[in-house]
N, C-alpha and C positions, 0 to 999 in steps of 0.2 A: 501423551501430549507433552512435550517440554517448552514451555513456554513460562515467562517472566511476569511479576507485578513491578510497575515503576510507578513511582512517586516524585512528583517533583513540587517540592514546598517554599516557596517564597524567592524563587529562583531571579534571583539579579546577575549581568557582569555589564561590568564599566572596563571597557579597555584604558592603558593609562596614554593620559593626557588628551581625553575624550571627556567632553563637557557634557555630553548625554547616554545614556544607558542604550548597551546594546541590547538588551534584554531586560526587562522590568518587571519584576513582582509575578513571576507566574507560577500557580498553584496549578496543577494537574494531574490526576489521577491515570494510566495508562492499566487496561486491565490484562490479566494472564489470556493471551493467544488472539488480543487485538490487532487489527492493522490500523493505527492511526495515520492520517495525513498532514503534516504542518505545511498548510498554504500560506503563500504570499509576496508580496512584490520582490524581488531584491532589496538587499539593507531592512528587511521587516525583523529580522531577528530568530529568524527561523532554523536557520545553519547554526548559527551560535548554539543556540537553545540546544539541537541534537548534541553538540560535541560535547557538552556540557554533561551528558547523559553516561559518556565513555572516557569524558576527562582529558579530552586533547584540548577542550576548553574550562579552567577551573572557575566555576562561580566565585562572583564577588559577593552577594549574599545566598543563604537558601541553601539545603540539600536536598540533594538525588540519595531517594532510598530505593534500592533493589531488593526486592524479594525481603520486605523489613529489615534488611541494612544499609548500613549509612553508605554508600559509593566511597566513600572518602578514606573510608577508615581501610580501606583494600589496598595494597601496591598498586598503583597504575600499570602494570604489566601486565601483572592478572588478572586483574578488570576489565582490562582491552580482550584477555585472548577468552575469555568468557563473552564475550560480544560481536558479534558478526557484523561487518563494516562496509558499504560499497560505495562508490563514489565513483562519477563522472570519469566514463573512460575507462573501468574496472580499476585502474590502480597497478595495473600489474607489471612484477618487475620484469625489464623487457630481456634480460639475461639468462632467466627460467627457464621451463619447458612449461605448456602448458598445466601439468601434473604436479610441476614441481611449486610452481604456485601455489596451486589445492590446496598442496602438500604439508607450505610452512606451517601453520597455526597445530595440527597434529604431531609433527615432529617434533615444538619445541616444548608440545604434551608430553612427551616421551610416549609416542602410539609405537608398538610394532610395527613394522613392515610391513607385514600380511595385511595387517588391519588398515593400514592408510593406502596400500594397493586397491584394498576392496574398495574402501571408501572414494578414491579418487576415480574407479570405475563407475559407483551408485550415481555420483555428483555429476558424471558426464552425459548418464544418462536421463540425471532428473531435471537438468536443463537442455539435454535432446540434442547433446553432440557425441558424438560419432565414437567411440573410443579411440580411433587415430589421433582425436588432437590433443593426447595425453603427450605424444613427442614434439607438437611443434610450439615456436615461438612467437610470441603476442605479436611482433611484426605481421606475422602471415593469417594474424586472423582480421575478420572485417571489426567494426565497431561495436556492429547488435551481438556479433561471438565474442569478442573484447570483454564485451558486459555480462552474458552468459557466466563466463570462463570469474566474473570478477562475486557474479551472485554464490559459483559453486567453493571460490573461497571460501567467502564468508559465513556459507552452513557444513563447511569443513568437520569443526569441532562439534556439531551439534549443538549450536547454540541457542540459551533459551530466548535470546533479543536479536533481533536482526537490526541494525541501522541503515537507512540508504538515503543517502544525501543530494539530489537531482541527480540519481543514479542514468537520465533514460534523456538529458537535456540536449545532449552534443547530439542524437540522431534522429532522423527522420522520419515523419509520421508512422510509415508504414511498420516501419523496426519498433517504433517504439511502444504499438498498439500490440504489437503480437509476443514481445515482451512483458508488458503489463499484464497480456493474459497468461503468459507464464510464472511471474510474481503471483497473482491470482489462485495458480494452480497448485502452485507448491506451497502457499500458503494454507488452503483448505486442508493439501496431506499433511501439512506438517503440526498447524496449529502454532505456529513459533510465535512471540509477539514481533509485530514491524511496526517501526516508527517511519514514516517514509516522508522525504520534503518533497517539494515541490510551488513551481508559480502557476501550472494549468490546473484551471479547475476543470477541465472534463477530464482529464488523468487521474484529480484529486474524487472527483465525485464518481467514476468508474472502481477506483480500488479502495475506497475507505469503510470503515466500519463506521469513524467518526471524523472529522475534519476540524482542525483546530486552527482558526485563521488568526495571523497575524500584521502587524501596521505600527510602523516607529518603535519597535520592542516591546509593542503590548499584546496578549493575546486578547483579541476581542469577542471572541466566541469560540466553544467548542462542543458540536454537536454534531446528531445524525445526518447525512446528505440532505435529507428530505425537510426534514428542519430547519436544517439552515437555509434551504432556498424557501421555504413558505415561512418561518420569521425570524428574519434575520435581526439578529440584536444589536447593531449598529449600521449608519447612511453607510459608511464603508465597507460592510460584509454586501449587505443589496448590490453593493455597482460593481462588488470584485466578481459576487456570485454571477450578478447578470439575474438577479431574483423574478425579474418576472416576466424570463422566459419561459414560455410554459412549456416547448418540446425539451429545454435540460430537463424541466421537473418530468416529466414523462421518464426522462431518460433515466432515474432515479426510483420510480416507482413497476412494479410490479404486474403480472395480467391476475395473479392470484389474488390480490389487495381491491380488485375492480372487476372481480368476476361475481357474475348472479348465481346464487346458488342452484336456480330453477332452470332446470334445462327439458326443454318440451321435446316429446319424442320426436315430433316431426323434423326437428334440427338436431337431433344426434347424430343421425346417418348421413343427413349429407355436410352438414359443415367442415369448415379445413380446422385443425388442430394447433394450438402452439402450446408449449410449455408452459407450467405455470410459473416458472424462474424467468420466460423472455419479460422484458420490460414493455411497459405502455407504449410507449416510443415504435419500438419495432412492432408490437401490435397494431397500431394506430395505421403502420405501414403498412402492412398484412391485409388491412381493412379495406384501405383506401383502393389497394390491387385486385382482391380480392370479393370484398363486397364482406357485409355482416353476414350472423355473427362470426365467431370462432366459438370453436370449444377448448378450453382449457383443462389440457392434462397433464396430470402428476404422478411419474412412478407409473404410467399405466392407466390411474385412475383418474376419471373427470370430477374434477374440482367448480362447472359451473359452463355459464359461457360470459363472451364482452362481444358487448357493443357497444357504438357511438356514443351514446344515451350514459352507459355507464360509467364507459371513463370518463367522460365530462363530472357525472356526478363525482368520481372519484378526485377530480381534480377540486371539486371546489368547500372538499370535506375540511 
């Protein structure tokens, strides 16, 4: 697994001739092979905060420690190409070739040829394009391969931090649902840490480990999904989360976290099955179609059943 500790200690910036702090005082701990989420409105201070991580933004107080060193004390060069980057639109230069994109951050490692051919094959495959579009030019790809093409940059070098900046904002529901499950997927094989921003919270509450909301440059909480919609620690995380909708919180929790151990014979054999990774949410849906209970299995083996009954219990634990 290669992935990063980050530290961010008492992290301020004031842009100059700004009478208020774009960023204020935030202490955070980011762990090795996390996917943290920074939610929040526009102007919450959330962008700042990331670039601050990679030094395209220089705090005005506070450091960024990676992996217990100070960020600062690095050249910003090698700082950056140790750090995987995406941003709205992939970023990519439109003069390139697909490949040749990939390519930069390894090249100016001094990788071998052979080694960045392979590599630029693995990255086309682990975002699920084609190896043709190694010769073509960002003009001729659509938005959602734009961004593809922008994520297999940024895990080019094998980096142990990923950043992605409202990597998924310029497209459309559909693109952007089925990329998040690819962020998702690549994240589980790789283990890398991601910092990822964002203003939706079901984006934010589908890919987070933890979510760390923000408002006027402050961070106001930073916790589990599930936590943060059942206690939210300030009026303004409740009305951003939307705290007391109870299908988000569904969407959030688990059939394994709400399943009864005790499964009576006579509902083994006929009930319908879901995973014990589907969420409450789509269970709840299962049900309603379906009828009670389900069985809940795992790997194979039956972890229990849910019904009605339970998930409500689960909900009001």
């Amino acid at each position: 697994m290669n992935s990063a500790r980050v530290e961010l200690r008492g992290i301020g910036v004031r842009y100059p001739a700004s009478n208020r702090d774009a960023v204020a005082n935030v202490d955070l701990t980011i762990a090795p092979g996390e996917l943290l989420v920074f939610l929040g409105a526009s102007g919450s201070g959330k962008s700042t905060l990331l670039r601050t991580i990679n030094r395209l933004v220089v705090p005005t107080t506070g450091t960024v420690v990676i992996d217990g060193e100070d960020a600062a004390l690095r050249p910003a060069p090698e700082l950056r190409r140790g750090i995987g980057y995406v941003i709205q639109a992939g970023g990519l230069l439109p003069h390139l070739t697909v490949g040749q994109n990939i390519a930069i951050v390894p090249e100016l490692l001094g990788w071998e040829k052979s080694r960045i051919a392979a590599r630029v094959d693995e990255l086309l495959h682990m975002v699920r394009l084609d190896p043709s579009y190694r010769a073509r030019l960002p003009r001729r790809l659509s938005g959602g391969e734009q961004q593809r093409v922008g994520v297999a940059r940024a895990l080019a070098a094998e980096p142990a931090l990923l950043l992605m900046d409202e990597p998924f904002g310029a497209l459309d529901a559909i693109v952007r649902s089925e990329l998040a499950g690819e962020i998702l997927r690549i994240h589980r094989d790789l283990g890398t840490t991601i910092v990822f921003v964002t203003h939706d919270i079901d984006e934010a509450l589908r890919l987070a480990d933890r979510i760390a909301v923000f408002h006027d440059g402050r961070m106001l909480q930073a916790d589990v999904p599930l936590r943060l919609l059942t206690h939210p620690a300030d009026p303004y995380v409740a009305e951003l989360t939307d705290a007391s909708d109870v299908l988000r919180r569904l969407g959030v929790m688990h059939a394994a976290d709400a399943a009864t151990a005790e499964v009576p014979a006579s509902v083994a054999d006929g009930a319908a099955r879901i995973d014990a990774r589907s969420t409450l949410r789509d269970a709840l849906g299962r049900m309603l179609l379906e009828g009670e209970p389900l069985l809940v299995v795992e790997d194979g083996r039956t972890r229990g059943i849910l019904r009605f009954a339970t998930i409500a219990a689960a909900l009001r634990r």
